[in-house]
C-alpha positions as YAML, in Angstrom:
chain: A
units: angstrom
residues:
- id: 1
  name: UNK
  ca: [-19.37, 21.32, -37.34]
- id: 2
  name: UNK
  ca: [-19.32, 17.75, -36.23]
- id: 3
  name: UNK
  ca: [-21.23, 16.19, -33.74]
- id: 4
  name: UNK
  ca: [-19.09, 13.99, -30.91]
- id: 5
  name: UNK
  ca: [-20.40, 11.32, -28.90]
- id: 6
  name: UNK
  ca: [-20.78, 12.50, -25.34]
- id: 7
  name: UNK
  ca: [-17.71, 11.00, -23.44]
- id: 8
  name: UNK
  ca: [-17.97, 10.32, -20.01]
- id: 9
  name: UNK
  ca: [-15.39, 11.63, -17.65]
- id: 10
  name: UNK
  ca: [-14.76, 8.38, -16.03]
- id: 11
  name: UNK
  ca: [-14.35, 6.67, -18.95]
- id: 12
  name: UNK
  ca: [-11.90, 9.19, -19.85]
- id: 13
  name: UNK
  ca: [-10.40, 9.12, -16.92]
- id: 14
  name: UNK
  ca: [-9.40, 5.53, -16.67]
- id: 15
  name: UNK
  ca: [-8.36, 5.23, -20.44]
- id: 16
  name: UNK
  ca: [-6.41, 8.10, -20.93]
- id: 17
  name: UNK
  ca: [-7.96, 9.33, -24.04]
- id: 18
  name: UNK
  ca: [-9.49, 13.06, -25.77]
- id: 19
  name: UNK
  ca: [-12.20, 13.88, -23.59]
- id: 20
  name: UNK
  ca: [-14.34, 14.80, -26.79]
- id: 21
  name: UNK
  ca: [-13.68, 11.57, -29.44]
- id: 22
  name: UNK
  ca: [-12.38, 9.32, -26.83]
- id: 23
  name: UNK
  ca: [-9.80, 8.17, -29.59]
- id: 24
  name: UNK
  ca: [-6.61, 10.06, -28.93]
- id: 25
  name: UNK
  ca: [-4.29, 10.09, -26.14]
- id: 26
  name: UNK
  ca: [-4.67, 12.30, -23.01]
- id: 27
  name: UNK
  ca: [-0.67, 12.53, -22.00]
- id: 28
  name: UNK
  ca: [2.43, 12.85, -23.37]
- id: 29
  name: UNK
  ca: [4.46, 10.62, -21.17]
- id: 30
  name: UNK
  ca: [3.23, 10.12, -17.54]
- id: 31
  name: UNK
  ca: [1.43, 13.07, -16.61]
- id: 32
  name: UNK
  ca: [2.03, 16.02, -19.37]
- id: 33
  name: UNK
  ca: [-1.43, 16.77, -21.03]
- id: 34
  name: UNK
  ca: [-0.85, 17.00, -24.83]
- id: 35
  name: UNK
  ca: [-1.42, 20.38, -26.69]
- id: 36
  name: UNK
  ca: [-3.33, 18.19, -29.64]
- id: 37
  name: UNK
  ca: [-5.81, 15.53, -29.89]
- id: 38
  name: UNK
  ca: [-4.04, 12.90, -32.64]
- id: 39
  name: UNK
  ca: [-7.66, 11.95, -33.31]
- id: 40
  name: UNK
  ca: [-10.01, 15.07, -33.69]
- id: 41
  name: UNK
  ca: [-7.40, 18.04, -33.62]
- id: 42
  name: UNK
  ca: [-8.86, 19.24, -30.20]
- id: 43
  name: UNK
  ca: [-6.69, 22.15, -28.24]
- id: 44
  name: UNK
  ca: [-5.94, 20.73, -24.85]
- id: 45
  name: UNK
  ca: [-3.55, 23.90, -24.59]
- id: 46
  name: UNK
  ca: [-6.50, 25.56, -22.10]
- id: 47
  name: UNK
  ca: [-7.14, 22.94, -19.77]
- id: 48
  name: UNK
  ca: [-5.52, 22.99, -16.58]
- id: 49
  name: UNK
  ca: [-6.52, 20.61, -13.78]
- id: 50
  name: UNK
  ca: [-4.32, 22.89, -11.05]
- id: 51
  name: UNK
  ca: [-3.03, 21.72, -8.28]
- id: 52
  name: UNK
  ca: [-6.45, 19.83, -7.37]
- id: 53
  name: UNK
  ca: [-5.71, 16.40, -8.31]
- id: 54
  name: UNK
  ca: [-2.24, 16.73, -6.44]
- id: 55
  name: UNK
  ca: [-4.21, 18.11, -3.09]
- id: 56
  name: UNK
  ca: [-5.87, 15.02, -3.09]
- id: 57
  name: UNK
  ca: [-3.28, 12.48, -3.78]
- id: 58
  name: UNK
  ca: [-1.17, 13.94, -1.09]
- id: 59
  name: UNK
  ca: [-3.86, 13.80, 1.46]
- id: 60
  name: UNK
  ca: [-6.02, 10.55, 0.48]
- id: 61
  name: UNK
  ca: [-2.79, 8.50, -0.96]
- id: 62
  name: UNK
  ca: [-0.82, 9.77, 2.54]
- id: 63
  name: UNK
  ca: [-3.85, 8.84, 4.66]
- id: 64
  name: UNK
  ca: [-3.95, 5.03, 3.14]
- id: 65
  name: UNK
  ca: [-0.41, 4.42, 3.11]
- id: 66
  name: UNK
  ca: [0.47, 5.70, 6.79]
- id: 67
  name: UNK
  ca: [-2.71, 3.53, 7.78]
- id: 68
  name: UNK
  ca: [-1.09, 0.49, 6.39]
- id: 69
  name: UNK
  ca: [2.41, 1.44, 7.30]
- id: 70
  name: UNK
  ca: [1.79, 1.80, 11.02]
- id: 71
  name: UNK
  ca: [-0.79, -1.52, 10.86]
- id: 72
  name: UNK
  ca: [1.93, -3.85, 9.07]
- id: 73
  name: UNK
  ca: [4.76, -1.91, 11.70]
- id: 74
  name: UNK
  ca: [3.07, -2.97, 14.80]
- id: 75
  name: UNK
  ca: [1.09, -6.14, 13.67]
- id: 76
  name: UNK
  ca: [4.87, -7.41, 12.31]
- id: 77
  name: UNK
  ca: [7.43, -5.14, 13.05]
- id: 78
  name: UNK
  ca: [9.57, -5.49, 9.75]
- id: 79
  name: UNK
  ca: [12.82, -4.00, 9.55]
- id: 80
  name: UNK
  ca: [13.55, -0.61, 8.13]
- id: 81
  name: UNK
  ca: [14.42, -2.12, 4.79]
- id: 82
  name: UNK
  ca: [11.88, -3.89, 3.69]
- id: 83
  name: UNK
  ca: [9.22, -0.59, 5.01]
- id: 84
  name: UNK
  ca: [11.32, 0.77, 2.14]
- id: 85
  name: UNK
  ca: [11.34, -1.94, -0.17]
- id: 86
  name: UNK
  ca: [7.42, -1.65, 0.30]
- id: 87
  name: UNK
  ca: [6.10, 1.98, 0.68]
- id: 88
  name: UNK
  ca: [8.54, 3.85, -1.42]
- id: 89
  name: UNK
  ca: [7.30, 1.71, -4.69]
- id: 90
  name: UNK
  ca: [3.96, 1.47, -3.58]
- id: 91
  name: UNK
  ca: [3.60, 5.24, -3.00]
- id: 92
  name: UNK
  ca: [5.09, 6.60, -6.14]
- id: 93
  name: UNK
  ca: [2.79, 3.91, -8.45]
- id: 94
  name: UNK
  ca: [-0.10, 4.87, -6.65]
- id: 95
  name: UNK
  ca: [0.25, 8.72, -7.23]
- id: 96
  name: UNK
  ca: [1.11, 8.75, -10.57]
- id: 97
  name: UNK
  ca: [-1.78, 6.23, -11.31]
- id: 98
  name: UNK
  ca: [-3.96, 8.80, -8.86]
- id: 99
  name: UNK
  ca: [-2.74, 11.80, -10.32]
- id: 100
  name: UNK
  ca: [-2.99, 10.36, -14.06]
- id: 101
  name: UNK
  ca: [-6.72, 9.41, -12.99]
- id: 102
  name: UNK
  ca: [-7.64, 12.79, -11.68]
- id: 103
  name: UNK
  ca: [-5.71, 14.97, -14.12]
- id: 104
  name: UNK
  ca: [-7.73, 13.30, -16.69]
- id: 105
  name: UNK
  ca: [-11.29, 13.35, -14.77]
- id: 106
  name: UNK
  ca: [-11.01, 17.38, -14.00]
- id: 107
  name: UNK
  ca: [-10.03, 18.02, -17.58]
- id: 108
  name: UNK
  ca: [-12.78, 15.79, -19.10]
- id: 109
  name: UNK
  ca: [-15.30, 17.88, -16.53]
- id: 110
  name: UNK
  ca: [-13.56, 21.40, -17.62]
- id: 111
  name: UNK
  ca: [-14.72, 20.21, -21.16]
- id: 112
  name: UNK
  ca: [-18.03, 19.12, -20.68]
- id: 113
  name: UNK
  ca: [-19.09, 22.48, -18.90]
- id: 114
  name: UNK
  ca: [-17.24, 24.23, -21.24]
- id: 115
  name: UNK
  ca: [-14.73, 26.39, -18.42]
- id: 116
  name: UNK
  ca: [-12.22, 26.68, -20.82]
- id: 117
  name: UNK
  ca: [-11.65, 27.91, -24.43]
- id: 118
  name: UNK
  ca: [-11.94, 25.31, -26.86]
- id: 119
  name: UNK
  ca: [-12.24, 25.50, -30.71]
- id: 120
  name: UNK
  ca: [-14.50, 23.42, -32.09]
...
């Protein structure tokens, strides 16, 4: 049995990578976990970060970006086009960059306390 370097969830989090060598990829694509580490052959199969990360996105991400909507409607009153040209890009980057983010944090956690099965 080998002995992995303890990864930290953040770190794992904001790179993207196997939350027990750090070296392989997290996702297939933008947010599809991968059954496989490339690096250490771990089974990501088990690990399911539910609907958690998307529960948050929808209420923090929402929270912000009405906020800011509503500030830059009254403070400059823009027309309806450029709200869109603004919020719709805006939006979508930020919750696939929040949901990436998450997705990855809750998994790394799930392996550290060991809530799913993982081979070793």
């Amino acid at each position: 049995m080998s002995t992995w370097p303890r990864q930290s969830p953040i770190d794992v989090a904001l790179r993207g990578v196997c939350p027990r060598c750090g070296q392989g990829r997290l996702f297939r694509g933008l947010l599809t976990v991968v059954d496989r580490c490339s690096a250490c052959d771990l089974d990501l199969r088990g690990n399911d970060a539910g609907d958690g990360p998307a529960v948050f996105v929808i209420l923090g991400l929402g929270a912000i970006v009405m906020g800011l909507v509503f500030w830059v409607e009254f403070r400059f009153e823009p027309p309806w086009w450029l709200h869109a040209m603004i919020w719709l890009p805006l939006t979508f980057g930020g919750a696939v960059w929040l949901l990436r983010l998450l997705k990855a944090w809750l998994i790394a956690q799930q392996y550290i306390h060991r809530s799913t099965e993982l081979e070793e």
